[in-house]
N, C-alpha and C positions, 0 to 999 in steps of 0.2 A: 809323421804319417808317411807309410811307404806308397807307392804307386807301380801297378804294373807295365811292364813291357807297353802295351798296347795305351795305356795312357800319356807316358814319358814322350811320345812324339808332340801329342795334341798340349799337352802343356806347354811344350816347349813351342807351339805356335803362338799359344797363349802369350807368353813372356813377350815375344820377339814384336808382338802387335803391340802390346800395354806402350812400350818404349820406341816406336818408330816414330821418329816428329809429324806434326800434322800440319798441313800445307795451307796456309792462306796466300788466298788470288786478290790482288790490288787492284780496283779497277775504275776509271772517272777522272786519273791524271792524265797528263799530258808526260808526265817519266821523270826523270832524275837520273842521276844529278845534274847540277847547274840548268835548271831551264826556269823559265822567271816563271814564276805567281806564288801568292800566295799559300795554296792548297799543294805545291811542289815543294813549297820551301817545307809547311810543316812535314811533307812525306818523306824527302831528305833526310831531317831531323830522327826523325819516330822510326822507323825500320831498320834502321843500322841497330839498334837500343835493341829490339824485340831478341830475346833469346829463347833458345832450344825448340826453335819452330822455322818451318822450312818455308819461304818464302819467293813469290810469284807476281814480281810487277807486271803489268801492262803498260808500253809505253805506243805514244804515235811517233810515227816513223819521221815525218815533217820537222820535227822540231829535238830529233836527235844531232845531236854535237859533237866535237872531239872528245867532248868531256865527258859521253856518255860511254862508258867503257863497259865491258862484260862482265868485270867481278865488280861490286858494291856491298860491302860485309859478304853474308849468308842471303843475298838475292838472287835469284835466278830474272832475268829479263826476258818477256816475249812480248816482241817486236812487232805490230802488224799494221797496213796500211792505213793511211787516215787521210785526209779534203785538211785545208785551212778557213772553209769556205763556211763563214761567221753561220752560227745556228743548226749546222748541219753536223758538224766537225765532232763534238762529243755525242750525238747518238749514232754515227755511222760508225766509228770506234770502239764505240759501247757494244755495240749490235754483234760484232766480230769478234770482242771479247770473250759474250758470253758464248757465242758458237765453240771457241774453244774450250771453253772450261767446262761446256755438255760433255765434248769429247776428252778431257783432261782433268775429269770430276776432283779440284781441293777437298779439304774438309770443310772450309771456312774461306765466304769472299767478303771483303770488305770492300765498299763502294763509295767513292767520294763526292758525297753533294747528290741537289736532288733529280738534277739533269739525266745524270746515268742511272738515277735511281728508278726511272721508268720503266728497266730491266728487271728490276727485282721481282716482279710476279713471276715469271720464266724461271728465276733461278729456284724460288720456293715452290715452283709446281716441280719442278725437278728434284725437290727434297733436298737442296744443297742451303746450308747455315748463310743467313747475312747477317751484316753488322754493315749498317749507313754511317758516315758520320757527316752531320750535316750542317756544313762551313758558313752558307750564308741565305737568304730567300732573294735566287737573283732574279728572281720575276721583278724584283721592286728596281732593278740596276735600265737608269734610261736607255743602254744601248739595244735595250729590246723592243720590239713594237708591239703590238697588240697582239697578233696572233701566237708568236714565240713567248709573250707573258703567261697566256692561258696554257700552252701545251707545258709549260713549267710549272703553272699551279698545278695543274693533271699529274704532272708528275711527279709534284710535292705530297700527292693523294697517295698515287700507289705505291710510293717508295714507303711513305708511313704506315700504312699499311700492310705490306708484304714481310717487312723485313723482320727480325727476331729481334733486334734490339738499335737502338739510335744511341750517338752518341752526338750530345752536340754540344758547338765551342764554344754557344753565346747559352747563359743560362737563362736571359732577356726573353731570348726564340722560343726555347724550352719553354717558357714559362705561358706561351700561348696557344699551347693545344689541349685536348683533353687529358682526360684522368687517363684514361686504357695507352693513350700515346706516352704519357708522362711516366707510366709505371712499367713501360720497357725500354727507359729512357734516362742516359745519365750525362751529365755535364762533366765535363774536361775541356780545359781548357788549350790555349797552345804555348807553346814553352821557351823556352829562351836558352843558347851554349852560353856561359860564362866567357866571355871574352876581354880581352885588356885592350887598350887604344896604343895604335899604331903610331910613331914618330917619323915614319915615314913620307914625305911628301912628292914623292916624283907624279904622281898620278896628278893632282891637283893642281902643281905647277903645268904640265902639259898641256892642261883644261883652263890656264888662264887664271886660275884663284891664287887666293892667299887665307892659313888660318885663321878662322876665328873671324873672316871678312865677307861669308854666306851663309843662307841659311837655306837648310835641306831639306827634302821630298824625295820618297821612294817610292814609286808603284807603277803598276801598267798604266797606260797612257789610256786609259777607256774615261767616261762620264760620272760613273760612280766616285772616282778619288777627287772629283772638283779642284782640280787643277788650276781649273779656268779663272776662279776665282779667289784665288790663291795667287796668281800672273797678276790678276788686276789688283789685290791689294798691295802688292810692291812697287807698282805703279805710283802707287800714293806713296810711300815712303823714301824721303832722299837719304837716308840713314843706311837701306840697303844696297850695297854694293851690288852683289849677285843672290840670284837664286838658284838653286840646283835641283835639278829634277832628274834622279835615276832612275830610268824605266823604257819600255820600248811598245810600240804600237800593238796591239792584239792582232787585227785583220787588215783593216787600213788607213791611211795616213790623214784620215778627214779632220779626226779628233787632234793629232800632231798639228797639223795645217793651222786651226782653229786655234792653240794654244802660242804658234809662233805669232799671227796675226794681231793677238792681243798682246802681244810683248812690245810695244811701241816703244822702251824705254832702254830696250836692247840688254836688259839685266838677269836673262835667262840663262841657263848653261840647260843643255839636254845631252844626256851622256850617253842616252841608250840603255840598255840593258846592263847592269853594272855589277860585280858580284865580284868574291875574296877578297886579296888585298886590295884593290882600287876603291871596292865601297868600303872596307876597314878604313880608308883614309878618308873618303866623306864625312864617317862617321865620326873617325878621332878628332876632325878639326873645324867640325862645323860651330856655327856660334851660338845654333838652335834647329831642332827640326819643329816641321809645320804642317799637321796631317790634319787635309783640308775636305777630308771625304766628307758626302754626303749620305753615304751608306756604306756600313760592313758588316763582315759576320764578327771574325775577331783579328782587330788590326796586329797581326804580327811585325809588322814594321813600328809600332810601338815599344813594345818589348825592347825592339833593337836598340832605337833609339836613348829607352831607359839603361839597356846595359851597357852602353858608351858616356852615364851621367851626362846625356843632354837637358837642357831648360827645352819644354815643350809646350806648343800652342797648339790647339785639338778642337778641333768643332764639337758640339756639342752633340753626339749622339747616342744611343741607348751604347754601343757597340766601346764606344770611347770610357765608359763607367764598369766596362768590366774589369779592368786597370785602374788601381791606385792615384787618381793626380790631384795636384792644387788644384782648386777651386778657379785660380786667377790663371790656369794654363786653360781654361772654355771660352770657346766662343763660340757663335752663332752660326750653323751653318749655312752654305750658300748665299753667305753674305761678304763680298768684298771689304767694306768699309768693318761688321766687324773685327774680321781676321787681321786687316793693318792693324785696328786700334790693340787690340791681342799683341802683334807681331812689336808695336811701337812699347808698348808698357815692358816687355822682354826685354827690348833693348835697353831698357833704363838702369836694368838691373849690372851689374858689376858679372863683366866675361868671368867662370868660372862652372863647374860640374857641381851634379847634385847626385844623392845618394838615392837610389831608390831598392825597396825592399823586394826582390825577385824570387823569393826561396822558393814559392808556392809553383811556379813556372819553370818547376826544372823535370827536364826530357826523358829522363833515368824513370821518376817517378810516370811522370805522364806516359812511357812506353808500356808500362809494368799495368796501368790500369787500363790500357785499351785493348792490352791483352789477354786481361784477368777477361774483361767485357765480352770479349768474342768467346772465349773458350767457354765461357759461362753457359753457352746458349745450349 
């Protein structure tokens, strides 16, 4: 088919639009790389993966690092002020987010969890694509009080509400809304790198341990990962040498305070915030990990755990059944005495790794389907 003079331009604008990448805007972390949670570690993961799309983190300026560089794959970084100041911190962030993205129109925001998701009526009044993915219901997390629970349910409203499509990472959560919520709404999970165990020991000798002579904890230092009670059942244990706890305080050091005060046995290590090779070596030499939460969306520090072939002991919660385990790695949650007796039956077993089957939890796949999700809309 020929085309005249006067069409040959307008096609050729045609082409040049079909094949321009479309921008998604990131918004509801705290940034990447290297900054602790959860909800950063899986954004880490999943955006380097996304191909042939032009991408747009939001990070807070507070909790940028050395390690927070300018290039990260195919990410563009914008940078904008943010409070540490607990409760306030992701909607004043949020807020400045979306003022940019009015003025800096993506095709597609993706928004993390339901907190920032109180934005989402703004973004859809303004005719701009959302995609939620909705990591956990942290109304139910104790470090909230009453008021900040309710402005979170509120927000769990309109974020369900506004946005074009939810993705979320416990299909447990999923499973408790409506039909109209449920039928724009898909489960993905979060994923795991393949990783081999390190031989390395210098970090751990510095930290006062020995192989195969502690058993590990990774998360932020808040109430939800019960901690606390997790301190107190090693208490009970003279079998346990140390415990290791990699993680570092969210806002302030009350919850820290409260966990050293209960270590009467002195068998605690706290590392802080721990990440590469130093947790590579937590991981290769622990004797067991011991995730003693009380609530999660989906325990990504499990995963970890399983792709380092640790023996695990797991409170018993819906979030802990989205993962493969024995029967005999559950216990009871926020209960000390049961997680010793958990922690004491592990020990009985002969020091040695286990195989677990991770295929389904791989990042390649998981990036491809969160991006099918968005573009769908």
């Amino acid at each position: 088919m020929a085309y005249s003079q006067r069409q040959r331009p307008l096609l050729g604008l045609i082409v040049r639009y079909s094949f321009t990448m479309k921008t998604i805007a990131v918004i509801g972390i705290r940034g990447l790389p290297g900054i602790q949670g959860g909800v950063e570690m899986h954004s880490e993961n999943l955006y380097p993966l996304m191909q042939n799309v032009s991408l747009r983190v939001y990070r807070r300026k507070p909790y940028l690092t050395e390690l927070s560089h300018k290039h990260f794959g195919n990410i563009e970084f914008v940078d904008l002020p943010s409070t540490r100041i607990k409760g306030f911190e992701a909607v004043f962030h949020t807020l400045l987010c979306v003022i940019h993205i009015l003025f800096h129109r993506p095709d597609y925001v993706h928004i993390h969890n339901i907190g920032p998701g109180m934005f989402a009526p703004l973004l859809r009044i303004a005719g701009i694509k959302t995609v939620m993915t909705y990591h956990s219901p942290n109304y139910e997390h104790k470090k909230w009080g009453f008021i900040a629970r309710n402005i979170l349910r509120f927000s769990e409203f309109l974020s369900l509400n506004s946005v074009n499509k939810v993705i979320f990472v416990n299909k447990f959560q999923m499973a408790k809304y409506s039909d109209r919520i449920q039928q724009k709404s898909i489960f993905i999970p979060n994923g795991i790198v393949a990783t081999e165990p390190t031989t390395a020991t210098s970090f751990i000798e510095q930290i006062g341990i020995k192989p195969n002579e502690y058993i590990l904890a990774v998360g932020r230092l808040t109430p939800e990962k019960g901690f606390e009670h997790l301190v107190e059942a090693v208490n009970q244990i003279d079998d346990v040498k140390h415990l290791v706890i990699a993680g570092a305080c969210d806002h302030d050091a009350h919850y820290f305070n409260l966990l050293k005060s209960l270590d009467t046995h002195k068998k605690v290590v706290f590392t802080g915030f721990t990440f590469g090779n130093n947790l590579a070596q937590l991981y290769s030499h622990a004797r067991m990990y011991v995730l003693s939460s009380v609530n999660e969306g989906f325990p990504l520090v499990l995963l970890e755990a399983m792709n380092y072939s640790l023996p695990i002991v797991a409170t018993d919660i819906p979030a802990t059944h989205l993962i493969e385990l024995p029967a005999e790695s559950y216990v009871e949650k926020a209960n000390p005495q049961s997680l010793a007796l958990g922690i004491q039956q592990m020990l009985k077993n002969p020091i040695g790794r286990i195989h677990y089957d991770l295929s389904e939890y791989n990042w390649h796949s998981i990036a491809n389907q969160t991006l099918q999700t968005i573009q769908s809309i």
